[in-house]
DODO-82572 format. One line per 10 residues: their letters; for each residue y, x, z of C-alpha. Coordinates in nm, 3 decimals. Layout:
residues N
A	Y/X/Z; ...
END
This chain:
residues 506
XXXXXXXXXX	-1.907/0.880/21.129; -2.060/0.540/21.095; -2.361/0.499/21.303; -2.726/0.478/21.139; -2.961/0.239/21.308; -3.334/0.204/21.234; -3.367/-0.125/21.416; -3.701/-0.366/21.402; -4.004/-0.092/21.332; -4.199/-0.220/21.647
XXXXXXXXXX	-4.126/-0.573/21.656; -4.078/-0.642/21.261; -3.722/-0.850/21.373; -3.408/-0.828/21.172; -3.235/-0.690/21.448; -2.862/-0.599/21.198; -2.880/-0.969/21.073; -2.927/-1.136/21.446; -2.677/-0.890/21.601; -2.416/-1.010/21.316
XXXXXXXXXX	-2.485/-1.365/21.332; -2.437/-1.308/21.762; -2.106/-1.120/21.672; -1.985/-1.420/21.423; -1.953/-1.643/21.766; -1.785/-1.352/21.930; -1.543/-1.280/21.664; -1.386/-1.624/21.678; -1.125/-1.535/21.914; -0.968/-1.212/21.720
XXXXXXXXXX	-0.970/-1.488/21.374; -0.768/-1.694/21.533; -0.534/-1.378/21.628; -0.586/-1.276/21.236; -0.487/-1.637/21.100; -0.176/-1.623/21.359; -0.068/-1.302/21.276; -0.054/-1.368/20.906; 0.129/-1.686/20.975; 0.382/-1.524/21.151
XXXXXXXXXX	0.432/-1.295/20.879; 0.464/-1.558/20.628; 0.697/-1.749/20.867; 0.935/-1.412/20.874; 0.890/-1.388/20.510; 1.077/-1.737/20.451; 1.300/-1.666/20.687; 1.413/-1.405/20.482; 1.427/-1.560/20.182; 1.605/-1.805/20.359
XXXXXXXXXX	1.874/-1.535/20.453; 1.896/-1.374/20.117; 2.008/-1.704/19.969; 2.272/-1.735/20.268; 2.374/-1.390/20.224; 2.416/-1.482/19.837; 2.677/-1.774/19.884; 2.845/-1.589/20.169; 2.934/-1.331/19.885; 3.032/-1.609/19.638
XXXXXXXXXX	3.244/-1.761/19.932; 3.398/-1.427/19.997; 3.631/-1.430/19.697; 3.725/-1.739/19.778; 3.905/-1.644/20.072; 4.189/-1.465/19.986; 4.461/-1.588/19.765; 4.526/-1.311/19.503; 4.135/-1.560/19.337; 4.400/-1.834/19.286
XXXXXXXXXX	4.750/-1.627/19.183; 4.576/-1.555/18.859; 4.849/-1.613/18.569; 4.858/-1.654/18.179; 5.102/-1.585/17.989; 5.214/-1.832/17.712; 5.408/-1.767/17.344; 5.570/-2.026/17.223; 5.501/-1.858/16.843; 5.165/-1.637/16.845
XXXXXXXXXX	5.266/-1.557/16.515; 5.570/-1.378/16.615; 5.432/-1.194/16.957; 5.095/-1.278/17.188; 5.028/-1.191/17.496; 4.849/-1.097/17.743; 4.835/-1.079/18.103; 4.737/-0.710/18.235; 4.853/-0.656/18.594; 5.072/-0.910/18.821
XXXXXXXXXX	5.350/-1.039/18.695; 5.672/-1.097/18.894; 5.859/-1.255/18.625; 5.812/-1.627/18.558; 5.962/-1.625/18.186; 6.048/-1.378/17.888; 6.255/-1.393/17.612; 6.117/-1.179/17.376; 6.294/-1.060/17.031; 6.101/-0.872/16.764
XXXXXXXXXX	6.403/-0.613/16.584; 6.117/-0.383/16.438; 5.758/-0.359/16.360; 5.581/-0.034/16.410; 5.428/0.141/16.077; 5.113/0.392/16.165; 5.244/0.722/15.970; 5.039/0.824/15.629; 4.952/1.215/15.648; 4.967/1.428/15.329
XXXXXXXXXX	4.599/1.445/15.260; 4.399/1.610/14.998; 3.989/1.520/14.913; 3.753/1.806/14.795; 3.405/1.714/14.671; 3.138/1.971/14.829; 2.811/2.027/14.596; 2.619/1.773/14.648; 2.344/2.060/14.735; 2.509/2.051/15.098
XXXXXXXXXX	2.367/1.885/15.342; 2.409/1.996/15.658; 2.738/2.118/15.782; 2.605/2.411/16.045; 2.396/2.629/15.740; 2.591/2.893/15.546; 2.704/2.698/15.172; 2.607/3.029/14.945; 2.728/3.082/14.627; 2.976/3.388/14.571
XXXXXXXXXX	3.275/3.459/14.834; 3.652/3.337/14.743; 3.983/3.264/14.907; 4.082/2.904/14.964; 4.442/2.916/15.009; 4.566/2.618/15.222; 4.980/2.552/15.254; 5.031/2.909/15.158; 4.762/3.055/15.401; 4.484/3.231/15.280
XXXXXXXXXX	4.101/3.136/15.378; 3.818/3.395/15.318; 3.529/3.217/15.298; 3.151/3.412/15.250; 2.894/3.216/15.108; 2.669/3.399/15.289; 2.778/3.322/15.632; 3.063/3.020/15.602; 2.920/2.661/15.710; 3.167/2.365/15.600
XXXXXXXXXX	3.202/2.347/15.997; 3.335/2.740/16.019; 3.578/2.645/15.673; 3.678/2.328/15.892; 3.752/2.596/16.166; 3.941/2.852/15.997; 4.184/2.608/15.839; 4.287/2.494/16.139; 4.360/2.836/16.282; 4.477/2.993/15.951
XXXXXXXXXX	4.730/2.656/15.937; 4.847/2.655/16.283; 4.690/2.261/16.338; 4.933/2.229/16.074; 4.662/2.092/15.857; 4.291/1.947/15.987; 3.962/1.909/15.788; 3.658/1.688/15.836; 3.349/1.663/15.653; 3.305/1.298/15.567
XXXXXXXXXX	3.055/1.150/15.319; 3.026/1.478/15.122; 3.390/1.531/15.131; 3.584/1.796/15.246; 3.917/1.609/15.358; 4.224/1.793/15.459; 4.540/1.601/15.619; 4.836/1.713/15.786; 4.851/1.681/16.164; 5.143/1.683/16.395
XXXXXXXXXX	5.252/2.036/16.574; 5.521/2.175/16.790; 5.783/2.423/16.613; 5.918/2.676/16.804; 6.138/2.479/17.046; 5.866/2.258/17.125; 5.975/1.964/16.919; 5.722/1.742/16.697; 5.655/1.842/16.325; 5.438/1.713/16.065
XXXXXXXXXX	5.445/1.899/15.699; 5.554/1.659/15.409; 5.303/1.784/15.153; 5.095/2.055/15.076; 4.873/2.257/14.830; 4.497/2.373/14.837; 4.440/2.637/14.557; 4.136/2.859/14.515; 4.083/3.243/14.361; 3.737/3.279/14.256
XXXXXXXXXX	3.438/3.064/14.223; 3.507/2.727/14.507; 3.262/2.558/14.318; 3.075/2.510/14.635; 3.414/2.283/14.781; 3.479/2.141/14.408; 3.706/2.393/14.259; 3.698/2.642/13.992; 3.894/2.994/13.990; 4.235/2.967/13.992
XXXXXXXXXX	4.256/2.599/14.041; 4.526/2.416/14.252; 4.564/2.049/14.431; 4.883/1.907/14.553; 4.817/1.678/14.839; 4.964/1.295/14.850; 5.337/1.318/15.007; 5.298/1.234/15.378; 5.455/0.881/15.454; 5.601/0.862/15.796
XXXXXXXXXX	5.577/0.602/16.062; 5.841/0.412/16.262; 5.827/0.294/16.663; 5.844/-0.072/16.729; 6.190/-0.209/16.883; 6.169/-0.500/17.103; 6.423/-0.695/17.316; 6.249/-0.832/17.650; 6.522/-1.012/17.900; 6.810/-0.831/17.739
XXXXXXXXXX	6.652/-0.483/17.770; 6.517/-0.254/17.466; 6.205/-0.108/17.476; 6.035/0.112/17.176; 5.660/0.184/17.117; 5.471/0.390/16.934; 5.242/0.091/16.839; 5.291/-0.255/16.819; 5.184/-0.299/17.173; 5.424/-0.311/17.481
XXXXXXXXXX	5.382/-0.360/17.851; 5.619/-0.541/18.087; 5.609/-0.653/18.435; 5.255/-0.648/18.377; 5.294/-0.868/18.010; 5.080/-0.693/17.708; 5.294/-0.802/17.453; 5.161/-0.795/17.074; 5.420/-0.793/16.843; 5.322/-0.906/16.458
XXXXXXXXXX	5.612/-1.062/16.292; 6.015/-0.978/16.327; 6.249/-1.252/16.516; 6.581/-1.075/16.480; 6.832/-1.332/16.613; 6.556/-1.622/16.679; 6.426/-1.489/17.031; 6.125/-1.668/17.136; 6.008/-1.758/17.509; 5.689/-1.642/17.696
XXXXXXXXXX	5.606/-1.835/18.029; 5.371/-1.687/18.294; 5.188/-2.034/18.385; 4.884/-2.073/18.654; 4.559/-1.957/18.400; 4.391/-2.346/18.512; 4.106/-2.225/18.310; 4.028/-1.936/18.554; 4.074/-2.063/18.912; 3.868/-2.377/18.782
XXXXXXXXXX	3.632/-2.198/18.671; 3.609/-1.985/19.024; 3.591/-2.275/19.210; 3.315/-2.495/18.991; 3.107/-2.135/19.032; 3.142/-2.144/19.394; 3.033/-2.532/19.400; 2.718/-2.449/19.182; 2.643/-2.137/19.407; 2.702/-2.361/19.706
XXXXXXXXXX	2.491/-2.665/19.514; 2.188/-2.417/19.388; 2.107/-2.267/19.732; 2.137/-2.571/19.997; 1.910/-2.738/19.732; 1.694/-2.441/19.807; 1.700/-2.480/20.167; 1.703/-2.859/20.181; 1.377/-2.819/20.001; 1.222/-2.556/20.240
XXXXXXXXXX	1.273/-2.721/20.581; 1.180/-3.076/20.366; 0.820/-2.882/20.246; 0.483/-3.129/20.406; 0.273/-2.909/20.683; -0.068/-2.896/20.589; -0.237/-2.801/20.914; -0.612/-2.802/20.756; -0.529/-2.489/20.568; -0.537/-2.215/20.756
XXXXXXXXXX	-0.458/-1.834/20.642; -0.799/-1.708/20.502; -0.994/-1.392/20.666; -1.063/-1.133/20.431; -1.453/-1.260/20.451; -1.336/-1.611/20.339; -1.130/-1.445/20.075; -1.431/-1.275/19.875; -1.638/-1.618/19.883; -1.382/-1.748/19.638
XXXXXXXXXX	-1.232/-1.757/19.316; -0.897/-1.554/19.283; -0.719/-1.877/19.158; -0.870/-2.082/19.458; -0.734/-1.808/19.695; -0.410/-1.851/19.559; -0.392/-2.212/19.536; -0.526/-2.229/19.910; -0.265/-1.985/20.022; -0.004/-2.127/19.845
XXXXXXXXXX	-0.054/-2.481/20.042; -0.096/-2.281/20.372; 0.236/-2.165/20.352; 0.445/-2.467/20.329; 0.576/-2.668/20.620; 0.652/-2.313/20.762; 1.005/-2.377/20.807; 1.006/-2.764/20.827; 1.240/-2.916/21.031; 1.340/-2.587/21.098
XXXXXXXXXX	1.673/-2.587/21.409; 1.800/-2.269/21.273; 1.815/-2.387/20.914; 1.925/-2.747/21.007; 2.179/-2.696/21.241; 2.332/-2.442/20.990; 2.365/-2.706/20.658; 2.453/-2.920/20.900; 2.814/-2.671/21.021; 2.823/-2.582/20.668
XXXXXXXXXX	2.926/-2.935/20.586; 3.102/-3.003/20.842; 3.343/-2.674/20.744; 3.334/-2.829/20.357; 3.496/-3.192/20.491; 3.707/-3.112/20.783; 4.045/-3.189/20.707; 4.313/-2.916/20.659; 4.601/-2.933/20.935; 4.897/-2.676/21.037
XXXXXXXXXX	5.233/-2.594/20.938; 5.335/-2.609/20.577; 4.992/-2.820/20.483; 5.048/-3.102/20.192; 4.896/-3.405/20.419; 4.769/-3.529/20.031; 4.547/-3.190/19.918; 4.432/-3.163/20.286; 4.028/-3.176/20.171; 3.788/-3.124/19.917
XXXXXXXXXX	3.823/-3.459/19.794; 4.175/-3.486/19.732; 4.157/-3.218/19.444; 3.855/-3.389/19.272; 3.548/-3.219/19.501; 3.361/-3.490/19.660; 3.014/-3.588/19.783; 2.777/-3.802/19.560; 2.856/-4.110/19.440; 2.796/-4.393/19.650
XXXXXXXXXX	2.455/-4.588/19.581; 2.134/-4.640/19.686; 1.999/-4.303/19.678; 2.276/-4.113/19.746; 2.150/-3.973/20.059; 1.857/-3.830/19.907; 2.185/-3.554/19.721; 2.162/-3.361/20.081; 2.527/-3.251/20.089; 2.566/-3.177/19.696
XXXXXXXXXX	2.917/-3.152/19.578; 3.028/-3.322/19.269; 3.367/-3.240/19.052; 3.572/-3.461/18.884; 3.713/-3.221/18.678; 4.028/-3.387/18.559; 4.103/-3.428/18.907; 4.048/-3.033/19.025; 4.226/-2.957/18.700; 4.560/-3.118/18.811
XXXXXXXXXX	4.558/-3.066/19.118; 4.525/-2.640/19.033; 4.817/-2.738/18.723; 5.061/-2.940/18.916; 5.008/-2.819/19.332; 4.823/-2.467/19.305; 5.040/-2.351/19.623; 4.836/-2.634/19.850; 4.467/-2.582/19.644; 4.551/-2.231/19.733
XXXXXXXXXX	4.625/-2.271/20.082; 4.335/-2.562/20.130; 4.043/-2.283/20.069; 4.263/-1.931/20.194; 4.493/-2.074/20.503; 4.506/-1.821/20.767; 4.542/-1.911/21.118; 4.654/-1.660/21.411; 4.607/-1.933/21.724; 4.305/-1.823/21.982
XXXXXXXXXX	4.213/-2.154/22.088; 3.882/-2.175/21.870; 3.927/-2.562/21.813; 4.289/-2.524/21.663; 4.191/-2.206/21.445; 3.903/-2.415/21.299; 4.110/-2.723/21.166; 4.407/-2.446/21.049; 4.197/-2.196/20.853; 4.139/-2.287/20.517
XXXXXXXXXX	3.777/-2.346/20.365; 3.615/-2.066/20.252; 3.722/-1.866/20.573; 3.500/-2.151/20.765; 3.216/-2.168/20.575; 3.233/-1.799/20.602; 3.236/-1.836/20.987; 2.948/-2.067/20.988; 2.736/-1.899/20.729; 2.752/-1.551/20.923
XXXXXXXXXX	2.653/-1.740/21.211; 2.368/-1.872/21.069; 2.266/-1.523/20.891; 2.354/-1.328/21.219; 2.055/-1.622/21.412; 1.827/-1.646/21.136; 1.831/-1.204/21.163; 1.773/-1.233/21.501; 1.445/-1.458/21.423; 1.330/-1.271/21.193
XXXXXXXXXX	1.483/-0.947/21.096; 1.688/-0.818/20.868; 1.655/-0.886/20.495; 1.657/-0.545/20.393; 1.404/-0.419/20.667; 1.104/-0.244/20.556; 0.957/-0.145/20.882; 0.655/-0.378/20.989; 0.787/-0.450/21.306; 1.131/-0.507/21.472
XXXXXXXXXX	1.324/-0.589/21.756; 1.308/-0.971/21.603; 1.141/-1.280/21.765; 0.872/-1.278/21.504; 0.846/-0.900/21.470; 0.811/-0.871/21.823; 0.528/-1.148/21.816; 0.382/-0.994/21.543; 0.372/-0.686/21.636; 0.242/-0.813/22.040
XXXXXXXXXX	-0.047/-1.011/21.785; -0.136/-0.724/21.654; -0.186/-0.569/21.938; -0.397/-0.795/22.119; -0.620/-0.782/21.832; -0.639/-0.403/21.841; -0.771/-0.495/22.195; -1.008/-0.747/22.093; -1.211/-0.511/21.816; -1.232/-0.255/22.064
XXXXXXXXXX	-1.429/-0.495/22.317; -1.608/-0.639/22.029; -1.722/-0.301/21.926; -1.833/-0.243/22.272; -1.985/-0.552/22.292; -2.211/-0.522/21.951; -2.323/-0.169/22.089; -2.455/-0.323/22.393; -2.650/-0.560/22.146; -2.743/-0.241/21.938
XXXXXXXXXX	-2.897/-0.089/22.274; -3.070/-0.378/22.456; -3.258/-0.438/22.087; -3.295/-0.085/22.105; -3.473/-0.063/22.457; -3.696/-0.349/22.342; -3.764/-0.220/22.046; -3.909/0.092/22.272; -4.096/-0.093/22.527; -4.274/-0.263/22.238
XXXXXXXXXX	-4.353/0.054/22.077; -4.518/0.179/22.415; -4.716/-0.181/22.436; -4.815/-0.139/22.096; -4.959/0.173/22.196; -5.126/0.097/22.520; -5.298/-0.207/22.299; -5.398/0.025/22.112; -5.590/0.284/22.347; -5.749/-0.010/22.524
XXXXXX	-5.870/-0.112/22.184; -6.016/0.231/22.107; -6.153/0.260/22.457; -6.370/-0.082/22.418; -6.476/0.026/22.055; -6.621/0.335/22.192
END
């Protein structure tokens, strides 16, 4: 419980104001531990930030390292009109001639239409009216009006029909179709045409007693028949799949076979590498800028005292300027863009490498133009995208190999110059995360300390000021009690004066 103090009845002093104003001086040892506690904690804060952009292009580099990113085909018609296509899986194939011999036809089911009183509504409540039989191909349907629904009718004409005929209520209709079955030896079957008839009132479905419908005669369907590469397939649809080729057949060739190349899809594998180069573009922009950021030493991290004395805006705007610099010039951070860029230039070598699409530049991925400010880009990439594109149309075997190579040697010098690209700037961006981790912690950490350089100072900071209230708490006690004991003699003074004072009056 706090302490209550009734300090300055003898001497009249404001004993809680001059023991404050004593403890102010005192204090000035634990702010600074405050101020450098909080600045370590916003120095492990960018770290991390730092690391979660690094961890970001280490997963956009990733997919860059194997070569299945830059196998990806299309596959071309020379007449759309006649069959497109589509690639689905991985083709092995590198061309298809394809003849169309037969379109597929979707079959027509018999199918009758009943109006339902327009009184229905809902499909789950009994329909009323009197009971009857609806008689569907020859099968007869007791329906109560008390206690049939459309969706129990729907029901019992399946069951009554063998599946042989289906209902659904659609848009106040009752519509009946025939559906394919098994016969007894298990083979397909689908009824030609069939009748709905009624005895008794069917008002309720549209009929009247003793009235009969013939449904429409059921027109059947065909398969489609197409000749890939000499071979016959057949489909139940107009679609067919081959050696991972979706084939869409529209339009019969029969004797004029047309060809379908699997080429390199240029539009994808561009596109994964000018997403890489932004990724790569975006985030050492980001850290260029943070270990670029002016130090403002005159702005320290506020105490919690300074903090109510101003304006929430001016807080913000203070704290906001106290935090940069934190990470200027930082070794980690430098060191790292600068091994990043050295992985992005080094030339290609081994066995089997095209001496001409040996780096970055030589498919159209270079640094910034040459000029006046050009050092001021910080290792941004540019594309000349005519370039990239011919170089992934005309030699996607050595673009392929010049970001995935794999190299098995164990001298360390040798395996860097032989692996391709990405699988270096993998390398050196793990690195980096792995010491930038070790500084600070890990990214997804929520603990408030850990075995990191800055947790572990933080955490020894804190510490030291758990120390330092503890003597300054002893220290403003001692105040509290020499006031105290003055405080006491004065009262006894007081008193003596005071006898002596009634001793002379007498």
């Amino acid at each position: 419980m706090p302490t209550i103090r009734f300090a300055g009845m003898a001497s009249g002093l404001d004993t809680e104001a001059m023991v404050k104003e004593m403890m102010n001086a005192r204090r000035e040892p634990v702010n600074r531990l405050i101020r450098q506690k909080q600045s370590l904690e916003w120095k492990r804060e960018a770290y991390r930030e730092m690391n979660t952009l690094l961890l970001d292009l280490r997963t956009s580099v990733d997919s860059l390292r194997f070569s299945g990113n830059f196998n990806k085909k299309v596959a071309v018609s020379e007449n759309d009109n006649v069959a497109s296509t589509k690639v689905v899986g991985t083709p092995k194939m590198s061309s298809y001639a394809v003849e169309v011999r037969q379109l597929a036809k979707a079959e027509m089911p018999a199918a009758v239409s009943l109006t339902v009183d327009r009184t229905i509504k809902d499909s789950k409540l009994p329909i009323g009216g009197e009971d009857f039989t609806l008689t569907v191909n020859g099968k007869d349907i007791s329906v109560s009006g008390e206690t049939d629904s459309i969706d129990s009718i729907i029901s019992k004409i399946r069951i009554e029909t063998g599946g042989a005929v289906q209902a659904s209520f659609v848009d106040g209709k009752l519509l009946l179709s025939s559906a394919k079955i098994a016969d007894a030896q298990g083979n397909d079957m689908t009824i030609d045409q069939f009748s709905v008839s009624v005895t008794g009132d069917g008002s309720k479905l549209g009929l009247q007693d003793g009235a009969s419908v013939n449904s429409s005669v059921r027109v059947p369907g065909q398969e489609s028949v197409v000749i890939i590469n000499g071979v016959e397939y057949k489909s139940s649809t107009n679609k067919v799949t081959f050696d991972g080729v979706e084939f869409t057949l529209k339009q019969e060739n029969i004797g004029s076979p047309l060809m379908v190349n699997n080429e390199v899809d240029e539009d994808a594998i561009f596109k994964t590498i000018s997403d890489f180069v932004n990724k790569y573009n975006e985030i050492i922009a980001k850290i260029n800028e943070k270990i670029s950021e002016p130090r403002y030493r005159t702005y320290h991290p506020l105490l919690d005292s300074e903090k109510e004395a101003m304006p929430d805006k001016t807080v913000e705007k203070w704290e906001e300027t106290a935090k940069s610099g934190l990470l200027l010039r930082d070794a980690t951070l430098t060191n790292g863009l600068n091994e990043m860029r050295r992985a992005m230039s080094t030339a290609l070598s081994g066995s089997g490498v095209n001496a001409a699409f040996d780096t970055l530049a030589e498919i159209g991925i270079t640094g910034p133009p040459n000029g006046k400010y050009a050092y001021q880009e910080n290792g941004k990439l540019y594309i000349d995208e005519t370039k990239l594109r011919s170089a992934i149309r005309n030699n996607g075997a050595d673009v392929t190999k010049l970001f995935t190579n794999f190299s098995s040697s164990t001298d360390p010098a040798t395996k860097y110059k032989e692996s391709g690209i990405a699988d270096r700037l993998y390398s050196e961006l793990t690195k980096v995360i792995n010491k930038v981790t070790n500084e600070a912690g890990s990214t997804t950490s929520t603990s408030t300390y850990d075995d990191s350089y800055l947790g572990k100072r933080i955490k020894e900071t804190s510490d030291s000021i758990d120390v330092w209230e503890k003597r300054l708490k002893d220290i403003e006690d001692r105040y509290y009690k020499q006031f105290a004991k003055m405080e006491t003699l004065m009262s006894k003074a007081q008193s003596q004066s005071s006898w002596f004072a009634q001793m002379l009056g007498q």
